[in-house]
C-alpha positions in Angstrom: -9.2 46.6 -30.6 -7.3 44.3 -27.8 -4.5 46.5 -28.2 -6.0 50.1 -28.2 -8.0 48.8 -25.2 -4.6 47.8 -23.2 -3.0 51.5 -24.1 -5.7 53.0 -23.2 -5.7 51.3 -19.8 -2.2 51.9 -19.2 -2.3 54.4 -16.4 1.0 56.6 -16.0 0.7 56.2 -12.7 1.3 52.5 -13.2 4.7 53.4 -14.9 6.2 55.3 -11.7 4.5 52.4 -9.3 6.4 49.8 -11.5 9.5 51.4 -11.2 9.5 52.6 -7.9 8.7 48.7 -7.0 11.8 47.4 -9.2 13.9 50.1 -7.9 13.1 49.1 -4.1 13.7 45.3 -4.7 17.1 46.2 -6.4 18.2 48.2 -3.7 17.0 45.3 -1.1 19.2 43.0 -3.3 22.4 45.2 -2.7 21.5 44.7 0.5 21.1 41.3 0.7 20.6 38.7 -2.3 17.8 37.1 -0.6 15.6 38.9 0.9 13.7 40.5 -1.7 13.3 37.3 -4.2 12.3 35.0 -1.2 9.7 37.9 -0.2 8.9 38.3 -4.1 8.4 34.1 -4.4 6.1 34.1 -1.3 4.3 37.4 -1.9 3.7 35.6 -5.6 2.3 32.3 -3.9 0.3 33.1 -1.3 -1.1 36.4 -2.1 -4.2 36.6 -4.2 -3.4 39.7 -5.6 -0.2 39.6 -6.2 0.9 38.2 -9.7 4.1 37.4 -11.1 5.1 37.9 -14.4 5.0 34.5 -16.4 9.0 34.9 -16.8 9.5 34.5 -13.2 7.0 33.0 -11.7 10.0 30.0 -11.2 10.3 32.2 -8.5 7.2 30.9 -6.4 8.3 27.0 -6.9 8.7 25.5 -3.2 11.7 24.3 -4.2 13.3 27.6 -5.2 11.7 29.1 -1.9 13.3 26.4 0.0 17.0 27.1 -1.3 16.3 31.1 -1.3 15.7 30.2 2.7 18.7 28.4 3.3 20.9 31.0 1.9 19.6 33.7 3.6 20.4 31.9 6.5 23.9 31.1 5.2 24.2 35.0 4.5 22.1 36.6 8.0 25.1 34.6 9.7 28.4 35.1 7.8 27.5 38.7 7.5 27.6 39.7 11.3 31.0 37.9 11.7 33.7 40.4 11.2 36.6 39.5 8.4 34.0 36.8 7.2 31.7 39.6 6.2 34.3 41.2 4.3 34.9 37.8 3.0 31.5 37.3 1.9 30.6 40.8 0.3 33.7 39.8 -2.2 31.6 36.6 -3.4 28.6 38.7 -3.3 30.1 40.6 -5.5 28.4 38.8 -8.3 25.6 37.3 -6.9 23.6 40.8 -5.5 23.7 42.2 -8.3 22.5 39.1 -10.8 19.6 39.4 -8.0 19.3 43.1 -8.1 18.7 42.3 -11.9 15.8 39.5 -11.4 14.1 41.9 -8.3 13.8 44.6 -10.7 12.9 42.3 -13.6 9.9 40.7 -11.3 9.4 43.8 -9.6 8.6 46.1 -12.3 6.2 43.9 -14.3 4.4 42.6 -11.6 0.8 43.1 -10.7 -0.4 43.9 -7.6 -3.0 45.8 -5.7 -1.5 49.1 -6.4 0.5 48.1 -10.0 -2.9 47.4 -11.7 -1.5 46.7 -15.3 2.5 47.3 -15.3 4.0 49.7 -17.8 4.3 47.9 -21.1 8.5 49.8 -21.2 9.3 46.9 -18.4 7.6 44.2 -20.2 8.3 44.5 -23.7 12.2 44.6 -23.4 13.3 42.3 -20.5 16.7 43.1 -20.6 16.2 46.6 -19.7 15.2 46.5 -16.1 17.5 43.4 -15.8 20.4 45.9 -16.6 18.6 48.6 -14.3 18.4 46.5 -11.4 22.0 44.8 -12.0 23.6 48.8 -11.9 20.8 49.8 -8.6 21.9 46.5 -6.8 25.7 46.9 -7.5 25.5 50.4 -6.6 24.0 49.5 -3.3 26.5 46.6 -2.8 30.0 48.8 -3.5 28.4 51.3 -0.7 28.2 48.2 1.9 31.1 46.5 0.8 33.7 49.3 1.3 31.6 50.5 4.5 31.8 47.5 6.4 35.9 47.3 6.5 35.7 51.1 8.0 33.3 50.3 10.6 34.3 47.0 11.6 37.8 49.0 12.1 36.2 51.5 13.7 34.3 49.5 16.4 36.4 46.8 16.7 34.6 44.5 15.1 31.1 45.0 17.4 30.0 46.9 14.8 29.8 44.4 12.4 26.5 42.3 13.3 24.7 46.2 14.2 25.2 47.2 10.7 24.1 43.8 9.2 21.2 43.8 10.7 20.2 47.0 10.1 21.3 46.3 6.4 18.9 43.2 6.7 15.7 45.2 8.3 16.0 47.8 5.5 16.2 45.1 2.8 13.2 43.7 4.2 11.0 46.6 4.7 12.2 47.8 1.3 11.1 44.8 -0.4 7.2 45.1 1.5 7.1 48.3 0.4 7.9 48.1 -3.0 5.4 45.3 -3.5 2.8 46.7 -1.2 2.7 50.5 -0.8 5.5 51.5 -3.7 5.5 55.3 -2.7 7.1 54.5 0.4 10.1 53.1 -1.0 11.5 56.9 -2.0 11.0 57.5 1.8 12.8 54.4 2.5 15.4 55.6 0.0 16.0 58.4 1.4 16.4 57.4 5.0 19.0 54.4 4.3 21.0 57.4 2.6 21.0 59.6 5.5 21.9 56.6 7.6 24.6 55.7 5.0 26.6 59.4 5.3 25.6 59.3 9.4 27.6 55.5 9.5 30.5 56.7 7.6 30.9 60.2 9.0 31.0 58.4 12.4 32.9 55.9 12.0 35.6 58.2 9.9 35.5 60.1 13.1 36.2 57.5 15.2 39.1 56.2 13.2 40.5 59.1 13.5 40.2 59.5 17.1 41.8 56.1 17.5 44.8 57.4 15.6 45.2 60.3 17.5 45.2 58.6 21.1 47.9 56.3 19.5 50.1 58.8 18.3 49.6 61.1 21.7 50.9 57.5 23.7 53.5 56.7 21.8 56.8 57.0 23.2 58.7 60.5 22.2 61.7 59.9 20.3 65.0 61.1 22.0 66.5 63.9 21.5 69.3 64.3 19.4 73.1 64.6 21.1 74.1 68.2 21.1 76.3 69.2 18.2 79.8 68.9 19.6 
């Protein structure tokens, strides 16, 4: 009876809420590692209606908070610093996505005001949105990783700590979203695409101008001797 109760409570609803909520956190973790498991950990400890699942509720020990902290402030800094960004997204390499995978993981099965009883496809089979957020978060890192070379060339390197930041804000808001108003994250989707092909379009642009005004002041080659 236990069980026909639960399946009849499971609202569809519920489902798209719970992915919608792993999906933001996973994106957030391409972003930055950090962010979304600190905001997950606190969210988990200090808000009443917010409920982890029992397999990651780890992530609300102050201990774990404590060391999530530090290296976000490890990663807020050697990510605005050009070269060392570059640097840094290579050992990210492994480390946003293995976060993508835990964001989705704690995302999708947990309860919150919205998510009232998560979709029992995200609970009953934990590796699949482990492997859902690992592909989301990679996804989301390859795009920053080969972006940041073209607009750190682009601008000089000035670029660098504009796009980091801007890369931390999203991850940020992403991960409030997805816990708190889950819709929002398609919307928040959406616009860090748009601002994706904007970045890149510019910044191809400008590369190219830069080649152009070298090539126009470079020194003409001399002419050849006339054929005697």
């Amino acid at each position: 009876i236990h069980a026909h109760n639960r399946m009849l409570s499971s609202r569809p609803e519920d489902a798209m809420l719970a992915a919608l909520a792993g999906t933001g956190l996973a994106v957030a973790a391409g972003l930055n590692a950090y962010i979304p498991l600190l905001v997950l950990g606190l969210a988990g400890r200090f808000l009443d209606f917010v409920e982890l699942p029992a397999g990651w509720a780890w992530l609300e020990n102050e201990w774990v908070l404590g060391i999530l902290g530090v290296l976000l402030v490890v990663e807020i800094i050697a990510d605005k610093i050009p070269a060392v960004d570059s640097v840094n997204d290579i050992i990210q390499t492994v480390v946003r996505p293995a976060a993508g995978g835990i964001a989705f993981g704690t995302g999708a099965g947990t309860q919150t005001a919205v998510v009232t009883d998560p979709a029992s496809f995200f609970t009953s089979n934990a590796w699949i949105p482990v492997a859902i957020g690992i592909a989301l978060a990679l996804g989301t890192h390859i795009f920053k990783a080969t972006a940041r070379p073209v607009i750190n060339t682009a601008t000089l390197g000035v670029g660098a700590p504009v796009a980091s930041t801007a890369e931390d804000i999203g991850a940020v808001l992403l991960s409030i979203f997805a816990i708190l108003i889950p819709v929002l994250v398609i919307f928040g989707l959406i616009a860090f695409v748009i601002i994706v092909i904007v970045v890149r379009r510019r910044s191809t642009r400008r590369t190219a101008e830069r080649a152009a005004a070298k090539l126009a002041a470079a020194p003409a080659l001399p002419a050849p001797p006339p054929a005697s």
